[in-house]
Backbone as CSV, one residue per row, in Angstrom:
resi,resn,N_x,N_y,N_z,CA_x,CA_y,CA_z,C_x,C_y,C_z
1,UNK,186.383,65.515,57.313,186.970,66.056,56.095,185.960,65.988,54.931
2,UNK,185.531,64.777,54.745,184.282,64.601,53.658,183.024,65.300,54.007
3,UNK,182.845,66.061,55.037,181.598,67.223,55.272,182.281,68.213,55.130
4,UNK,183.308,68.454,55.416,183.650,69.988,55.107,183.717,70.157,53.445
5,UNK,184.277,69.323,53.034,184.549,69.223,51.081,183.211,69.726,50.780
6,UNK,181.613,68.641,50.832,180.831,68.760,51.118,179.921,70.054,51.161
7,UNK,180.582,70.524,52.451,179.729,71.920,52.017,180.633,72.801,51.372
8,UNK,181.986,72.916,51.323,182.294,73.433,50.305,181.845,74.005,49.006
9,UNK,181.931,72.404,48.475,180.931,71.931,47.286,179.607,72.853,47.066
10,UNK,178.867,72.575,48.181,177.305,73.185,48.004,177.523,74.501,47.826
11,UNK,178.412,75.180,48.939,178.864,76.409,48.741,178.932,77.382,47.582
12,UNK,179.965,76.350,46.737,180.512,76.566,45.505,179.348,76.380,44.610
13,UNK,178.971,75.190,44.743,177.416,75.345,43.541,176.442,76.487,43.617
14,UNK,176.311,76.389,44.817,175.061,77.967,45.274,175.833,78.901,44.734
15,UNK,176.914,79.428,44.526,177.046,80.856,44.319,176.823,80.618,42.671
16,UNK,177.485,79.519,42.241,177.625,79.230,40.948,176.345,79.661,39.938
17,UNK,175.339,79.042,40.603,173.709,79.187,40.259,173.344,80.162,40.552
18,UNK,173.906,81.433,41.353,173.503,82.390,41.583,174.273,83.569,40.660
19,UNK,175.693,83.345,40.259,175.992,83.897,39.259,175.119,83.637,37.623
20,UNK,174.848,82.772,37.698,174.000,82.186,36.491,173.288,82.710,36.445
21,UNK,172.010,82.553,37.537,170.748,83.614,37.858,171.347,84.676,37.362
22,UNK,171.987,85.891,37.920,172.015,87.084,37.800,172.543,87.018,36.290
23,UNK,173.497,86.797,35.805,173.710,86.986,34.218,172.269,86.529,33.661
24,UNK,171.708,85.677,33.322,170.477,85.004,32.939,169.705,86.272,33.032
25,UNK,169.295,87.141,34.509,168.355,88.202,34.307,168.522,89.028,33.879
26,UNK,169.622,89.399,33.321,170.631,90.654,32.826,170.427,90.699,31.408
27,UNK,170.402,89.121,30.976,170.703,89.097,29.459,169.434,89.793,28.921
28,UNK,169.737,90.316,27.960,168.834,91.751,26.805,167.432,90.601,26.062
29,UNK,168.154,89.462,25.843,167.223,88.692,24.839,166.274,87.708,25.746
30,UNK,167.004,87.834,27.022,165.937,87.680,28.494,165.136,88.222,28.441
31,UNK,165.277,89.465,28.297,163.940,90.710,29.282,163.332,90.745,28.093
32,UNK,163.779,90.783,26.795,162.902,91.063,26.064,161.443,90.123,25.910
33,UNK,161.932,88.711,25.804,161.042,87.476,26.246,160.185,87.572,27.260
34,UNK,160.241,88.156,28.488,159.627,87.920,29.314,158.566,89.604,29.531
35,UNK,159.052,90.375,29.129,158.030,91.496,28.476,157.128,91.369,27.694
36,UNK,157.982,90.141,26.270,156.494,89.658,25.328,155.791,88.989,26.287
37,UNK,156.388,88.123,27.384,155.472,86.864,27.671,154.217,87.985,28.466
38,UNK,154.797,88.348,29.750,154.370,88.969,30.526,152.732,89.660,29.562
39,UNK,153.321,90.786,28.700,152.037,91.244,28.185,151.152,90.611,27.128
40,UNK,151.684,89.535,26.454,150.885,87.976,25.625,149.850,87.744,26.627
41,UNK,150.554,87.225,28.061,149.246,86.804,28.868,148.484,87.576,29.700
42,UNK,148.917,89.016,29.954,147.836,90.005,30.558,147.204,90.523,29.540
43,UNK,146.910,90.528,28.083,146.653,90.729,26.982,145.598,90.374,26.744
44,UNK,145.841,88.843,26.812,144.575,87.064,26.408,143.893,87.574,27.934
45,UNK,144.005,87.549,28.913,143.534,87.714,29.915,142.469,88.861,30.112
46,UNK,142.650,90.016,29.589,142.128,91.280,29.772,140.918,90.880,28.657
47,UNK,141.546,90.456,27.362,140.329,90.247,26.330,139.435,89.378,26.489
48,UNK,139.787,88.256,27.490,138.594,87.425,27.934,137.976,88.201,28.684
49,UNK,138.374,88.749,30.002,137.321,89.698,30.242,136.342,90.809,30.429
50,UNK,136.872,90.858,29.488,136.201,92.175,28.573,134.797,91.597,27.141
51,UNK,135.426,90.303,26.997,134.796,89.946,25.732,133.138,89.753,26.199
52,UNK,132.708,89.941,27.130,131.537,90.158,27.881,130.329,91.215,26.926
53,UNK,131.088,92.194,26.349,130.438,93.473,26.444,130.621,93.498,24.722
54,UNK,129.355,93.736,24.088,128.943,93.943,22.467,129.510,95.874,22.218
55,UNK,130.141,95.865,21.282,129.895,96.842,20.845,129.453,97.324,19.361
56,UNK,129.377,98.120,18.888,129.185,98.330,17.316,130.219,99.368,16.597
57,UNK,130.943,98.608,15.958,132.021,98.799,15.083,131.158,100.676,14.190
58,UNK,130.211,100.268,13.366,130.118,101.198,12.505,130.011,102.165,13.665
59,UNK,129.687,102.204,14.549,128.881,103.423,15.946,130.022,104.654,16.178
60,UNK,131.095,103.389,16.386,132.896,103.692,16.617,133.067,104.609,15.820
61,UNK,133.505,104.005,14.594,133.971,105.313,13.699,132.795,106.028,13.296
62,UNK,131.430,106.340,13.831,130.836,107.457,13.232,130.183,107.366,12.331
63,UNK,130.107,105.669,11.654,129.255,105.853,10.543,127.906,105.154,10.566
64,UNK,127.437,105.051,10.245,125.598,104.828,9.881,125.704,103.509,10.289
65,UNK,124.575,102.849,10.716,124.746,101.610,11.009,123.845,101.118,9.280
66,UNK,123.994,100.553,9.016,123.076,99.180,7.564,123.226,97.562,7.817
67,UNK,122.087,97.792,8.193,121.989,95.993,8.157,122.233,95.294,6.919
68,UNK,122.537,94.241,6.537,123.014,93.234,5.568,122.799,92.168,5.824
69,UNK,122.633,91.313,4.012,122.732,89.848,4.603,123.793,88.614,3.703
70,UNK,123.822,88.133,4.011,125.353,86.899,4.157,124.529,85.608,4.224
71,UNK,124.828,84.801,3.139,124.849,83.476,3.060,123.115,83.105,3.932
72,UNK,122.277,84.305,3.658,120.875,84.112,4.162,120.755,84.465,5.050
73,UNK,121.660,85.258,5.702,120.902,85.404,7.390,120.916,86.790,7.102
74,UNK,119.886,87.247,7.685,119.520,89.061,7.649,119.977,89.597,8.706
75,UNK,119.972,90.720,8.170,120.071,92.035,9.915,121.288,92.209,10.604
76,UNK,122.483,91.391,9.515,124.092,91.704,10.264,124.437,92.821,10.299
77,UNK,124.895,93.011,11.125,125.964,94.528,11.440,127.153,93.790,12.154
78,UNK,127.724,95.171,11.906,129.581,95.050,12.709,129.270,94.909,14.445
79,UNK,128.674,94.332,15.110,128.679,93.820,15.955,129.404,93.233,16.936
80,UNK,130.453,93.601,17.403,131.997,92.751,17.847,132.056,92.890,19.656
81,UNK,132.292,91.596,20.122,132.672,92.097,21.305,133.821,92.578,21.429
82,UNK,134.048,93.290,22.790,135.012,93.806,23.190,136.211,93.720,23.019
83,UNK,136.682,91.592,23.076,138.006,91.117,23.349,138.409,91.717,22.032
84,UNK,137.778,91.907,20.720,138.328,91.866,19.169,139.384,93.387,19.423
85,UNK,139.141,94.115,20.170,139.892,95.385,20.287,141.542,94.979,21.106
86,UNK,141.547,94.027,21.708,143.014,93.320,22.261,143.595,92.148,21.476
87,UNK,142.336,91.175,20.755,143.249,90.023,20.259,143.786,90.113,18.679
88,UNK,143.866,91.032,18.319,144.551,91.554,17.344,146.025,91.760,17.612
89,UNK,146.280,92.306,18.824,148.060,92.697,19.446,148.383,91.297,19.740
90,UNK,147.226,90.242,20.252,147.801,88.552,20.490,148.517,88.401,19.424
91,UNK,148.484,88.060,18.257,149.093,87.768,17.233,150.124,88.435,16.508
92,UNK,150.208,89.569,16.494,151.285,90.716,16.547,153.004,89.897,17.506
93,UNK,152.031,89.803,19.292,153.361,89.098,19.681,153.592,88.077,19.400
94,UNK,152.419,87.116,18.823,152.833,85.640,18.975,153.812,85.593,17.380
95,UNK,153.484,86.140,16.637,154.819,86.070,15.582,155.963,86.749,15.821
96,UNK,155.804,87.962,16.987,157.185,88.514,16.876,157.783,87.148,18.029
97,UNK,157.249,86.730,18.522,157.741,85.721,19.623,158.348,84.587,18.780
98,UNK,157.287,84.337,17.886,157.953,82.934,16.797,158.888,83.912,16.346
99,UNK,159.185,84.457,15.533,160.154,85.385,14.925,161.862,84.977,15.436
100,UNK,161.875,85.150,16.994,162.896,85.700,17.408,163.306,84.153,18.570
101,UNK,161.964,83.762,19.088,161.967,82.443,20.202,161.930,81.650,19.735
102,UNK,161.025,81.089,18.509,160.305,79.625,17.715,159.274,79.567,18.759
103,UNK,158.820,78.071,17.719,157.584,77.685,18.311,157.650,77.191,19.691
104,UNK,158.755,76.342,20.573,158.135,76.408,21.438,157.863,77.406,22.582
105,UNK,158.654,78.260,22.562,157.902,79.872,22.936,156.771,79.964,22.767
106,UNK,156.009,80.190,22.014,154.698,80.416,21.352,153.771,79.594,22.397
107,UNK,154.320,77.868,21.922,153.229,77.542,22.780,153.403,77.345,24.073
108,UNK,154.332,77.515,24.935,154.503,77.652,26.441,153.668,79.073,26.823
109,UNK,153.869,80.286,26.120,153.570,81.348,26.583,151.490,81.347,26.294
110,UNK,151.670,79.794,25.319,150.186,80.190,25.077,149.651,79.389,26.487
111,UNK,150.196,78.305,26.359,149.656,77.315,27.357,149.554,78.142,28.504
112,UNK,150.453,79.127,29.361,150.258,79.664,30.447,148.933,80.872,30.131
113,UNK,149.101,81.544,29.168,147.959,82.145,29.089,146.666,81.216,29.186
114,UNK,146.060,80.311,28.735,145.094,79.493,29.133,145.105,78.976,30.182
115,UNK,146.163,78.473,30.763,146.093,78.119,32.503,145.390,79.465,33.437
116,UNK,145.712,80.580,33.190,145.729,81.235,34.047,144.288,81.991,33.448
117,UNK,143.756,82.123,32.335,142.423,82.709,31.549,141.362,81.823,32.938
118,UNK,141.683,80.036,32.653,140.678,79.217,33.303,141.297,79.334,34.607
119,UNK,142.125,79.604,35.457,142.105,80.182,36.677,141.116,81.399,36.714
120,UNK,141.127,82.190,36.007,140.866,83.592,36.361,138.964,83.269,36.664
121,UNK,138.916,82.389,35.122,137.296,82.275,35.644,136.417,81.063,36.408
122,UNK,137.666,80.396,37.169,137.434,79.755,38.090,137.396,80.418,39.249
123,UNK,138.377,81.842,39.549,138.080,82.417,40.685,136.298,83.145,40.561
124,UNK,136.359,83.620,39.240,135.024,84.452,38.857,134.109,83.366,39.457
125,UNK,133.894,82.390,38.918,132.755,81.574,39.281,132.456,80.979,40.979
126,UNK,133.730,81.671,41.972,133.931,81.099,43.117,133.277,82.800,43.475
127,UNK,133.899,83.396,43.147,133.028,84.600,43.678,131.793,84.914,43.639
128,UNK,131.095,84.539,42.454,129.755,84.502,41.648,128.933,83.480,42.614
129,UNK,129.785,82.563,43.472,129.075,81.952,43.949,128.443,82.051,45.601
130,UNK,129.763,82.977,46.676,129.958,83.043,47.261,128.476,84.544,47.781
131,UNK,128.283,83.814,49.196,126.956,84.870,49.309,127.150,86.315,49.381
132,UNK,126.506,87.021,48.984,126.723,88.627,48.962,126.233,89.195,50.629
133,UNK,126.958,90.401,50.581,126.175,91.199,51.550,125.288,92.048,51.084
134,UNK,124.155,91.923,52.014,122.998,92.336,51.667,122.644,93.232,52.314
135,UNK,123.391,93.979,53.579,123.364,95.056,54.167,123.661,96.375,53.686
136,UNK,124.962,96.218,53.156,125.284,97.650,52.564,125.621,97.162,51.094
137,UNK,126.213,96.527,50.493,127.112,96.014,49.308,125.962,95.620,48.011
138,UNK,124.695,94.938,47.976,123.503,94.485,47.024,122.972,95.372,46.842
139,UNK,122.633,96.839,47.870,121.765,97.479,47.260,122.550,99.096,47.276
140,UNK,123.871,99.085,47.328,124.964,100.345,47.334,124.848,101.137,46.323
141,UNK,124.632,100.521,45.053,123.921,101.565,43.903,123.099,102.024,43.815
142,UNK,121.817,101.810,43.870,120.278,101.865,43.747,120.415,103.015,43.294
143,UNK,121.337,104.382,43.934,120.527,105.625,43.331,121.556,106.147,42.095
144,UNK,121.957,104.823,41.459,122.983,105.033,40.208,122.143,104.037,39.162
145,UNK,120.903,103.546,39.246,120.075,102.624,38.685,120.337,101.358,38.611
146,UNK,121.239,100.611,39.444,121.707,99.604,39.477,120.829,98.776,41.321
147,UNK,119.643,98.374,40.953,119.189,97.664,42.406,119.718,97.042,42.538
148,UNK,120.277,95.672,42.705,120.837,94.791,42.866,122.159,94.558,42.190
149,UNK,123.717,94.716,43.062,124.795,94.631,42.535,125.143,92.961,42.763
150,UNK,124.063,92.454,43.104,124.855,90.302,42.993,124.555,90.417,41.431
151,UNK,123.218,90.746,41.073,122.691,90.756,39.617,123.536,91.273,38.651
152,UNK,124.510,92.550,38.582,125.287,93.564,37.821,126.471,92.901,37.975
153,UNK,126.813,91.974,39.031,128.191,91.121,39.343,127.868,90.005,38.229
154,UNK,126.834,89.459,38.654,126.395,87.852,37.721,126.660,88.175,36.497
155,UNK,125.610,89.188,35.859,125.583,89.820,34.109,127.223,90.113,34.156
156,UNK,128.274,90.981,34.588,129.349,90.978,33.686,130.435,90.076,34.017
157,UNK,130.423,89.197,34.991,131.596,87.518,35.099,131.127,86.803,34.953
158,UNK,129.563,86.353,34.873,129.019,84.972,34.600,128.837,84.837,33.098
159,UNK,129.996,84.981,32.546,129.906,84.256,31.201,129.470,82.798,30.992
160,UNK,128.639,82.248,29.846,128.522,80.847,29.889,129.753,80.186,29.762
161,UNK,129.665,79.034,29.893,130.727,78.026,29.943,131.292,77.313,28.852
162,UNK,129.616,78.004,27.869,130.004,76.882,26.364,131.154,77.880,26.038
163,UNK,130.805,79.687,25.841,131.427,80.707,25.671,133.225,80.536,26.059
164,UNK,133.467,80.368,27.336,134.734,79.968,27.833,135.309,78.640,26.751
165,UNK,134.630,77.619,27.167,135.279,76.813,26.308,135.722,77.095,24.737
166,UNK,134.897,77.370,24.199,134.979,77.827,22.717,136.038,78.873,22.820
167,UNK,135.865,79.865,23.630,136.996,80.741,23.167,138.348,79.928,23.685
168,UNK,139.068,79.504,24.724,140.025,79.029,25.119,140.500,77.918,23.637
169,UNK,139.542,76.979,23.211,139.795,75.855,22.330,140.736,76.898,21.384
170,UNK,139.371,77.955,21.224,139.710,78.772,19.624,141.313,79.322,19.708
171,UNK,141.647,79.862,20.887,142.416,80.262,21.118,144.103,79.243,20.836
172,UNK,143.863,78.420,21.290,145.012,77.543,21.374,144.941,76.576,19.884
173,UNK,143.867,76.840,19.030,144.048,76.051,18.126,144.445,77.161,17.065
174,UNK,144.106,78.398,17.155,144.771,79.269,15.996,146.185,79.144,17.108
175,UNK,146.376,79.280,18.251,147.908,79.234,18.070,148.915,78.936,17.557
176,UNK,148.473,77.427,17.249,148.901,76.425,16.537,149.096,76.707,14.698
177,UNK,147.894,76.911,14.722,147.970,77.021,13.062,149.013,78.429,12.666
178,UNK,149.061,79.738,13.364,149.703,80.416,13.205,150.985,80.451,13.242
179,UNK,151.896,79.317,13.955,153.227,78.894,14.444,153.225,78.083,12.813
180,UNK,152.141,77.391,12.606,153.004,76.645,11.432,152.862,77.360,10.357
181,UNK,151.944,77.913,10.119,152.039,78.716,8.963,152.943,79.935,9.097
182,UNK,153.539,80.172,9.700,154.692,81.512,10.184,155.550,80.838,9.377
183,UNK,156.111,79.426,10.476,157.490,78.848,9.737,157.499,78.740,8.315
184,UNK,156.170,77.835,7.843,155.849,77.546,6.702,156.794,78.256,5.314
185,UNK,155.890,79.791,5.944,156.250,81.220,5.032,157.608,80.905,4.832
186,UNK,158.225,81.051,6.366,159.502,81.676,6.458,160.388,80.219,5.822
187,UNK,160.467,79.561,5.791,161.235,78.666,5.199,161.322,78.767,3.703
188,UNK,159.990,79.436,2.889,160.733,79.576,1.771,161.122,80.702,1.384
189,UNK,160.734,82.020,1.792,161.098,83.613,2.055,162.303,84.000,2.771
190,UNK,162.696,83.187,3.633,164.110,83.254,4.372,163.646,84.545,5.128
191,UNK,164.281,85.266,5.356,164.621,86.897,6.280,163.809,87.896,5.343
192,UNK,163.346,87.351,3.771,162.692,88.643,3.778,161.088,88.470,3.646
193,UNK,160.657,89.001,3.652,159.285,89.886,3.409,158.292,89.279,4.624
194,UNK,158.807,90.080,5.888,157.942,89.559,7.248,156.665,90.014,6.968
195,UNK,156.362,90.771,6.339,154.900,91.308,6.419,154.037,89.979,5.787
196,UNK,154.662,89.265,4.958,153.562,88.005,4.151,153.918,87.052,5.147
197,UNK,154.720,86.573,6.069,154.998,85.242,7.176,154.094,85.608,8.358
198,UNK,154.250,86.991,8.987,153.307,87.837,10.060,151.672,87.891,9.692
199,UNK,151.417,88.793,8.736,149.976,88.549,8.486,149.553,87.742,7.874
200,UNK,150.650,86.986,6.769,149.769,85.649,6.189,149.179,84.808,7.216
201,UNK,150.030,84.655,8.194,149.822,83.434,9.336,148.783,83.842,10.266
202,UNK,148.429,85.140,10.452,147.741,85.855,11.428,146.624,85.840,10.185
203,UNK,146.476,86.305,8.777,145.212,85.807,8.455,144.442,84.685,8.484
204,UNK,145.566,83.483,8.212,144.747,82.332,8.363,144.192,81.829,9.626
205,UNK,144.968,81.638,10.165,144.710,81.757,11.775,143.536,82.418,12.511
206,UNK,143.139,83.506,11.911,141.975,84.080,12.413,140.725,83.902,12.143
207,UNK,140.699,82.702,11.022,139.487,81.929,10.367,139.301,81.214,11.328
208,UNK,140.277,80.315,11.615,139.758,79.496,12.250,138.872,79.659,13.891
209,UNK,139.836,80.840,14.163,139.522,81.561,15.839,138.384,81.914,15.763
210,UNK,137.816,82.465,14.423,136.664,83.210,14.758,135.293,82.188,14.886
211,UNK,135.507,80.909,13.811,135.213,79.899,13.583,134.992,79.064,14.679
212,UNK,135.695,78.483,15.015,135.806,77.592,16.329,134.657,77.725,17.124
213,UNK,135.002,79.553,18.044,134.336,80.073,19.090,133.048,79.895,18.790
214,UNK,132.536,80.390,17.904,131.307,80.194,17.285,130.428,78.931,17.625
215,UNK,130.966,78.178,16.756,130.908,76.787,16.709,130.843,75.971,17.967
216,UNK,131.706,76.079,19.077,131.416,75.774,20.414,130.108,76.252,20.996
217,UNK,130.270,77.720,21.327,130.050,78.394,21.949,128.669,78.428,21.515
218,UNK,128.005,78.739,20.483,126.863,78.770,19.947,125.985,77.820,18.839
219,UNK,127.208,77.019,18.264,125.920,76.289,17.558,126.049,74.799,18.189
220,UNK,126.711,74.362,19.149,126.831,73.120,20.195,126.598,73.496,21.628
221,UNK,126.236,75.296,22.180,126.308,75.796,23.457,125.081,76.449,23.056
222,UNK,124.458,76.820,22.035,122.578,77.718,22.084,122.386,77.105,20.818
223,UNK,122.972,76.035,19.925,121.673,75.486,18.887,121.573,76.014,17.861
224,UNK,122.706,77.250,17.774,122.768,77.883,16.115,122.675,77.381,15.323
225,UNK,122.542,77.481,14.020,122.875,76.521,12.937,123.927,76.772,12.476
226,UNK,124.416,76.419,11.147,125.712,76.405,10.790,125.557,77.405,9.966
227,UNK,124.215,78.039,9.073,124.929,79.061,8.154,124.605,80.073,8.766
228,UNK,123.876,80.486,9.907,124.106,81.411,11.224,125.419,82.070,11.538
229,UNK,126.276,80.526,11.976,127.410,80.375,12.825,128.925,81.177,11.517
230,UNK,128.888,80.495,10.308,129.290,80.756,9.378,129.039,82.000,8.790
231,UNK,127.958,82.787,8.933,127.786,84.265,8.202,128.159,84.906,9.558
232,UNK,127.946,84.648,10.597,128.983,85.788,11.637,130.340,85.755,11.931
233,UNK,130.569,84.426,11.267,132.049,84.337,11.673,132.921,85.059,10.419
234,UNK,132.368,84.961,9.288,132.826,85.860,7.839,132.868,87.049,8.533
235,UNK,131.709,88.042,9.458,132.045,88.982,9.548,132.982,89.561,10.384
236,UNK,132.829,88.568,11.558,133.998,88.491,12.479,135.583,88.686,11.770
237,UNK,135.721,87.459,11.332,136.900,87.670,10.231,137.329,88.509,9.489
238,UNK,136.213,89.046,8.760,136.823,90.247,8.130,137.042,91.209,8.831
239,UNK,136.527,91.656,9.901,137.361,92.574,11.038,138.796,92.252,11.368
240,UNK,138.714,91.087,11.826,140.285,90.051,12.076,141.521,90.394,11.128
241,UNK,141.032,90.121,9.669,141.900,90.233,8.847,142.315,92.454,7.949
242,UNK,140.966,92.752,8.270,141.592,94.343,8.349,142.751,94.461,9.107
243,UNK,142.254,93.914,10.353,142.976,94.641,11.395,144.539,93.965,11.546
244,UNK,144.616,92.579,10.633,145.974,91.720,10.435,146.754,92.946,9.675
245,UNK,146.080,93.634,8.774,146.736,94.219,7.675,147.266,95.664,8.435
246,UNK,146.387,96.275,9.319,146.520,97.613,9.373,147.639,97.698,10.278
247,UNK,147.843,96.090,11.192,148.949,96.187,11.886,150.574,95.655,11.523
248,UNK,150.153,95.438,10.629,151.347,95.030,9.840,152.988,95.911,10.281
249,UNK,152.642,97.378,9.950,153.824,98.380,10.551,154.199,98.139,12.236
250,UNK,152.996,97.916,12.476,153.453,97.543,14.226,154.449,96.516,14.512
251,UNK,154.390,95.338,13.749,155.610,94.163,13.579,156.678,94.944,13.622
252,UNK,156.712,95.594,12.401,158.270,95.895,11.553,158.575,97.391,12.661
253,UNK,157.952,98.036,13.339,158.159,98.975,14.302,159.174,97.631,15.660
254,UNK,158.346,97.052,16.155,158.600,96.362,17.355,159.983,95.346,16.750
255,UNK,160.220,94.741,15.575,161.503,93.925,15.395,162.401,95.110,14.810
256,UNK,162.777,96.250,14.156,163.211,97.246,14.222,164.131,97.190,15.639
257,UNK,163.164,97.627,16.470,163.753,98.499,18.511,164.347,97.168,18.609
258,UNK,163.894,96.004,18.580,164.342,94.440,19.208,165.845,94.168,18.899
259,UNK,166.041,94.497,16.946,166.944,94.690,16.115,168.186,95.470,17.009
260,UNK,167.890,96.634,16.851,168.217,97.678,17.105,168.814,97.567,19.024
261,UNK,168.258,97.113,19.868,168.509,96.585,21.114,169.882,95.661,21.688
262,UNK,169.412,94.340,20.670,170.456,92.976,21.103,171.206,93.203,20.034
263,UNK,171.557,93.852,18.683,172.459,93.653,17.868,172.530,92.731,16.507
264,UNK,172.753,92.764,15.468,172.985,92.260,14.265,173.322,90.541,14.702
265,UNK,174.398,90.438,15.527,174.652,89.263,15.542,173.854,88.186,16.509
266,UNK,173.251,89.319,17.778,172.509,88.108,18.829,171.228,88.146,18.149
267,UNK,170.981,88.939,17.250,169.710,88.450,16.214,169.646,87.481,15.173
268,UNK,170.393,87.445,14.520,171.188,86.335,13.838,170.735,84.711,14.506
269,UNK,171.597,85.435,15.291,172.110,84.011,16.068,170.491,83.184,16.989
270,UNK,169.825,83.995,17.059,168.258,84.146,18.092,167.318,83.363,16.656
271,UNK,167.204,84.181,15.488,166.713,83.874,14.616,167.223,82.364,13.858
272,UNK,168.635,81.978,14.126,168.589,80.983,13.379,168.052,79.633,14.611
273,UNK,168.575,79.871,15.920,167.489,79.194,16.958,166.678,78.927,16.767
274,UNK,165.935,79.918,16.297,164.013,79.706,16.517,163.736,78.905,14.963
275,UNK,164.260,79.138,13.832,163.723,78.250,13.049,164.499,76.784,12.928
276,UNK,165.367,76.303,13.748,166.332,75.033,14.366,165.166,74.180,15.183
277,UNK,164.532,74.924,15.818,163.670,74.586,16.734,162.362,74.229,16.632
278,UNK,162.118,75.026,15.492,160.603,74.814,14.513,160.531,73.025,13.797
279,UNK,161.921,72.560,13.685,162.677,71.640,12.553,162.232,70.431,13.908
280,UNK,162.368,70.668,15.359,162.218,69.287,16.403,160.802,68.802,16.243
């Protein structure tokens, strides 16, 4: 009798948890979460590897290149790698995420993005390491000007390590600063004026990111100096913070549809969560 109850019981719990499951995947303020999360970390992911590759900003839009100089160092130009064209939308979600989740959203979705960044270039460096074929696969380009594809493999995944580190640090430490300075805003602004809680927090925040990387990566990883490290990171930044501003409508576009989706009240109710939660 006490095994049959028993599995009863289990019976009854399994479906129980399985009704749960299915409402749980159903719910609107579910999917929406896991769409930010989902593209937060194929986002951070794509811009690490991409951040490989220099480009030139003035080239982009067409205009003249002019060298300049900053705090003594000559010969700057708009110079940006790659990732700067994706980690601009990072911060976009990570406030609409604080916005609607709180902070610890923010930093779970950051933490998995860095787990999986240093997976990604732990597989890179297992591949990078692993012997090539040298029959058909090392010399398969040659008549595309590429002799050696171990060499064209090495140059675009063998990023340095100081590079990785610095960016990952940079990364998770503007996370941080951007979560508090979000709330910060929003605690004395209440519900209005997202554009000063969103880009205020995403400007400051991007000092430090640009800062950091630097700083690891090059003046403790190649020996820069500091007013080197400091006049590229001004320029860095001021790219950062254009681009805080120009995206500003993209926020108020994306909490708009979000708005507009779950309803007046499960927004409400979502929003007073996330700053309850900011308060632990």
């Amino acid at each position: 009798m006490e095994k049959l109850q028993t599995i009863q019981l289990l019976i009854f719990t399994g479906q129980t948890i399985s009704r749960m499951s299915h409402y749980f995947l159903k719910d609107k303020a579910v999917k929406i979460f896991v769409v930010m999360a989902s593209f937060f970390v194929a986002n951070a992911l794509i811009a690490e590897c991409i951040g490989g590759k220099l480009f030139s900003l003035e080239t982009l839009l067409g205009m003249p290149v002019h060298p300049f100089s900053l705090l003594g160092e000559d010969g700057l130009t708009y110079t940006l790698t790659c990732g700067v064209l994706l980690w601009p939308l990072e911060f976009v979600m990570t406030d609409i995420v604080n916005e609607y989740f709180g902070p610890k959203a923010v930093r779970r979705i950051s933490y998995i993005a860095v787990s999986l960044i240093a997976y990604a270039f732990a597989m890179f460096y297992l591949a990078l390491r692993v012997p090539p074929d040298q029959s058909f696969w090392a010399g398969s380009m040659r008549a595309a000007g590429i002799p050696d594809m171990q060499i064209a493999f090495d140059s675009v995944l063998g990023q340095g390590m100081w590079i990785i580190a610095g960016s990952i640090a940079a990364f998770l430490l503007s996370q941080i600063i951007d979560v508090w300075v979000f709330h910060r805003i929003k605690r004395v602004t209440g519900e209005k004026k997202v554009w000063l809680r969103a880009t205020g927090s995403t400007i400051v925040s991007q000092f430090f990111d640009s800062f950091v990387v630097l700083f690891i990566a090059f003046h403790i990883g190649k020996d820069w100096s500091m007013q080197r490290v400091l006049a590229i990171c001004l320029v860095n930044y001021s790219y950062k913070a254009i681009m805080a501003l120009v995206l500003t409508p993209v926020i108020y576009a994306v909490e708009y549809f979000i708005e507009k989706y779950l309803g007046a009240e499960r927004v409400a109710a979502l929003k007073k969560a996330a700053m309850g939660l900011e308060a632990e």
